[in-house]
N, C-alpha and C positions, 0 to 999 in steps of 0.2 A: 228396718227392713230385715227380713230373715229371710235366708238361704235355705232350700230343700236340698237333701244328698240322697241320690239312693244309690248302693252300691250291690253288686252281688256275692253269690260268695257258694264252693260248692257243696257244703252241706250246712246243717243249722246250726251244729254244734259251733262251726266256726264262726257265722255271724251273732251267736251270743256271747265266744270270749272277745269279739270286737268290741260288741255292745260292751260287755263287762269293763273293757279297756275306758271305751269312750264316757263311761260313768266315771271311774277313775278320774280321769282328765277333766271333767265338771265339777267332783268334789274338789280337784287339787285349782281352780277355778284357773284354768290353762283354758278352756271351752265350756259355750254356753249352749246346753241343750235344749230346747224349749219339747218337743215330742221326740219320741223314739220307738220304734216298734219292728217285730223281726216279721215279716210277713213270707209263709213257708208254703208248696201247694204240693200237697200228695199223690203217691204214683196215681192213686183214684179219680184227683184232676180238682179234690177240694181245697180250700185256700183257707188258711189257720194265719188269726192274725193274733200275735202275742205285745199287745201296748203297755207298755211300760214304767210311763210317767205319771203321774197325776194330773189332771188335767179340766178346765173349768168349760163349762155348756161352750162360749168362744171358740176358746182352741180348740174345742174337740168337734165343734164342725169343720173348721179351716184343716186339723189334720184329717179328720176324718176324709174331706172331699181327695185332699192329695193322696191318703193311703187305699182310696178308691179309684185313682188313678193309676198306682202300681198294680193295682190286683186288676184290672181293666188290661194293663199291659201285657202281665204276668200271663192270663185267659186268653187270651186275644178278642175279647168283646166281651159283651154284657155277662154276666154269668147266667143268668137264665138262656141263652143262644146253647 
């Protein structure tokens, strides 16, 4: 079974030396990352999603639906609303 995490963080730069960190800790095989992705939204109100793994048609619906969850959150509704 796999655990989702989303965390915030206050700007991007600092959620990609997380991310950078949390890569670290996957090579040094301390943690198993299966997806990972910075999902950022602009003063403009648009939502930039940077994925970062590699990933197979599978996972990349399963993440996809959860990372359309956070931007769902992120928004407060549908993005077309």
């Amino acid at each position: 079974m796999s655990d989702i995490g989303i965390v915030t963080f206050p700007d991007e730069d600092t959620a990609k030396q997380v991310l950078k960190s949390l890569k670290k800790l996957e090579k040094d095989k301390t943690i198993k990352l299966e997806d990972a992705a910075v999902v950022t939204k602009g003063d403009d109100g648009k939502v930039k999603i940077s994925q970062t793994l590699d990933e197979t048609t599978a996972k990349g619906a399963i993440s996809g639906g959860a990372i359309g969850l956070v931007i769902g959150t992120m928004v407060g509704g549908p993005i077309g609303d």
